[in-house]
C-alpha positions as CSV (number, residue, x, y, z in Angstrom):
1,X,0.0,0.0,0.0
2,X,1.5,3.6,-1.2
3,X,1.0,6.4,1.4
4,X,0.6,9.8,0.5
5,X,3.4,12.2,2.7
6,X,1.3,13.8,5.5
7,X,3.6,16.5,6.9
8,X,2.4,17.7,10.3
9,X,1.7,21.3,10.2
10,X,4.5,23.0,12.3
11,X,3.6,24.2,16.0
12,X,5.5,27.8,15.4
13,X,4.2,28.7,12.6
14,X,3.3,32.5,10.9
15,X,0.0,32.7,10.5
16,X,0.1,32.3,6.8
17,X,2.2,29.1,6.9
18,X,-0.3,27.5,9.3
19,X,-3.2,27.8,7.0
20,X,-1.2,26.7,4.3
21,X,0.2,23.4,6.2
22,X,-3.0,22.5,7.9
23,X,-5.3,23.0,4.4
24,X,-2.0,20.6,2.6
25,X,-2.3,18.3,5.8
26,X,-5.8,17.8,5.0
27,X,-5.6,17.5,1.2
28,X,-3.1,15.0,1.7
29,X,-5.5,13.2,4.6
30,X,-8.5,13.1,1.6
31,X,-5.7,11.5,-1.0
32,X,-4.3,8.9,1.7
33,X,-7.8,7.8,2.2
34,X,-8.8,7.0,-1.5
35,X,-4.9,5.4,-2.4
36,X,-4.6,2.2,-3.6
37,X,-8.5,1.6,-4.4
38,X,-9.6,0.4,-7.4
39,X,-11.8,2.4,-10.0
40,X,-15.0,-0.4,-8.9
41,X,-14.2,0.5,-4.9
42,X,-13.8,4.1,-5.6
43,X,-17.7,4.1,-7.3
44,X,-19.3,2.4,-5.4
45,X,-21.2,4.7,-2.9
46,X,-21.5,4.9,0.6
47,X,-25.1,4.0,2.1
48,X,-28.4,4.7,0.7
49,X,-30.0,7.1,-0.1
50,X,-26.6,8.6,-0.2
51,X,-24.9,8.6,-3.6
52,X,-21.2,9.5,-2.1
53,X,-18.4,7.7,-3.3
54,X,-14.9,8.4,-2.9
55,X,-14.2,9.3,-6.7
56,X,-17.0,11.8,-6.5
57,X,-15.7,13.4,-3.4
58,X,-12.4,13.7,-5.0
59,X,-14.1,15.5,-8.1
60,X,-15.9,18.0,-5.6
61,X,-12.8,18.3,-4.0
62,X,-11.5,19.4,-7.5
63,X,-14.4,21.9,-8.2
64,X,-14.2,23.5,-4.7
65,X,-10.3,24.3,-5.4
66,X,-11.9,25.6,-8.6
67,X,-14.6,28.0,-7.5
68,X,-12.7,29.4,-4.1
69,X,-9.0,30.1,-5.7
70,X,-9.7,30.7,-9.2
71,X,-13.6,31.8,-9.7
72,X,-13.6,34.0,-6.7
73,X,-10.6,34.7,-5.8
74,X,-9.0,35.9,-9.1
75,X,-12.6,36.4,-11.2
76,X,-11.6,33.6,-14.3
77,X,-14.5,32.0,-16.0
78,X,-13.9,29.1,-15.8
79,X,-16.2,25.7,-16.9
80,X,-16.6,23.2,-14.3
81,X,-14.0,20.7,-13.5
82,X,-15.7,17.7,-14.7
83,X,-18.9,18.6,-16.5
84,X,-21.5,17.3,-14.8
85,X,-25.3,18.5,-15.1
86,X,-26.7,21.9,-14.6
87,X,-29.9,21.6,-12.8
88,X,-31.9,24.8,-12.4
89,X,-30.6,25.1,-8.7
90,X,-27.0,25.1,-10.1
91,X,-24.2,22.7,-10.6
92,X,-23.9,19.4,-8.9
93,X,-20.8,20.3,-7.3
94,X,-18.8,17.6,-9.2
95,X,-20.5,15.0,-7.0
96,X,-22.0,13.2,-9.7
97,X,-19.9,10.6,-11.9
98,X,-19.7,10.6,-15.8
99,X,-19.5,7.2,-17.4
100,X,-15.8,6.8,-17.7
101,X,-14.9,8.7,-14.3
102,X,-12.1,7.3,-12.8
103,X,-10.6,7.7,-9.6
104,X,-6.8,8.6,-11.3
105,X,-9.0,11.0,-13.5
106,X,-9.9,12.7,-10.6
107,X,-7.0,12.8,-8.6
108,X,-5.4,14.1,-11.4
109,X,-7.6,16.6,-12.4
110,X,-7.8,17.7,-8.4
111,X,-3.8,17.9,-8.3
112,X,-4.0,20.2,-10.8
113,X,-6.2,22.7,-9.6
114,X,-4.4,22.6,-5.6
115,X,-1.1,23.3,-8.3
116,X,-3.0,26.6,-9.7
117,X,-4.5,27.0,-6.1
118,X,-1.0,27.6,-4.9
119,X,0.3,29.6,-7.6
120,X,-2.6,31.6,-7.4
121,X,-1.9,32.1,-3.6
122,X,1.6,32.5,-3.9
123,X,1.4,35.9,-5.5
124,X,-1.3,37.6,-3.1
125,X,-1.2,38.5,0.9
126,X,-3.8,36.9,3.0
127,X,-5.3,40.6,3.3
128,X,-5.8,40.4,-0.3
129,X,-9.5,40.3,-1.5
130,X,-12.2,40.0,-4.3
131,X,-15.3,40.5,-5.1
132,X,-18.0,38.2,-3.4
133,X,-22.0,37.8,-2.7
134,X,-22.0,41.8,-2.8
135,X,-18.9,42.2,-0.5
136,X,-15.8,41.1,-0.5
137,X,-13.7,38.3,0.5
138,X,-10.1,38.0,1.6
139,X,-7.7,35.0,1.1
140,X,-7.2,34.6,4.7
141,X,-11.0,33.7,4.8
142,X,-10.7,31.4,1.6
143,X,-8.1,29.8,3.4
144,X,-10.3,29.1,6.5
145,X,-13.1,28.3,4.6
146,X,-11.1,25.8,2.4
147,X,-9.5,24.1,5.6
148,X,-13.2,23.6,6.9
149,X,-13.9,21.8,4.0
150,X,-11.3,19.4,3.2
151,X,-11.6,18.3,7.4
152,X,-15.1,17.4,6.9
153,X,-14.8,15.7,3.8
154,X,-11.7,13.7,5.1
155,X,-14.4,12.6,7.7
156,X,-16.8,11.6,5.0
157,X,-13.7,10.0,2.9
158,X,-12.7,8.0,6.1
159,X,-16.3,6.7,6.7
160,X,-16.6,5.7,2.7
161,X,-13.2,4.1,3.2
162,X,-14.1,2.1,5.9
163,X,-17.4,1.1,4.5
164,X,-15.2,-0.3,1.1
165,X,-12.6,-2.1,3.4
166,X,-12.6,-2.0,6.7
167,X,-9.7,0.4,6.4
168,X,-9.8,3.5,9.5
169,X,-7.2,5.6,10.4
170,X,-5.3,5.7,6.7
């Protein structure tokens, strides 16, 4: 079994380089917990009625890095990640699987967007802000926001995880 690095975030740290290390520790958390399964495993979902499976999650994981650090934070129009359906109430969130999803699909294509996610970062303060639901919003929020996210959805990876194999604590 491959394990993803999982550096703990550093005790010390600036401000800025704790919400960087603890939203990386939980990225890397999410990636640990759907390693090594295969594309069947990572489809199937959780427990009905839920739909949730692990290559799903990923994908959402792919089109929250999206919206957060390159639709709001620098204003790019951008398509969604993976397609998906456009109900009247809005995109699916990447949630939904296509046909031929696969879980290295969607690893990949989530990789790339925490690679943008951090050059994106790289080049602005945390004060820095944009535009958002009539105000704006700073990166330092983004960052806290983002960091909320990944922790619950490691919980939900972990439970999917364990569901599939038996596997806890990855």
């Amino acid at each position: 079994m491959t394990h993803t690095e999982r550096p703990m975030p550093p005790l010390d740290a600036d401000e800025r380089t704790g919400l960087e290390s603890w939203l990386d520790f939980y990225r890397a958390t999410v990636a640990r917990k759907v390693e090594d399964l295969t594309d069947e495993q990572a489809r199937s979902a959780s427990v009905p009625p839920s739909s949730l499976t692990p290559t799903g999650l990923v994908q959402h994981l792919a089109e929250v890095e999206r919206n957060w650090f390159r639709r709001v934070l620098t204003g790019e129009d951008v398509p969604p990640v993976h397609g998906g359906p456009v109900r009247p109430e809005g995109h699916d969130g990447g949630f939904e699987l296509a046909g031929g999803a696969t879980l290295a699909g969607a690893l990949a294509a989530w990789r790339e967007e925490v690679a943008v996610a951090r050059a994106v970062c790289a080049e602005r303060s945390l004060e820095d802000s944009a535009p958002f639901m009539g105000g704006e919003v700073k990166l330092r929020w983004i960052y806290h926001h983002m960091i909320g996210e990944y922790a619950r959805h490691s919980g939900h990876a972990d439970l999917l995880r364990e569901r599939i194999d038996g596997s806890t604590g990855v």
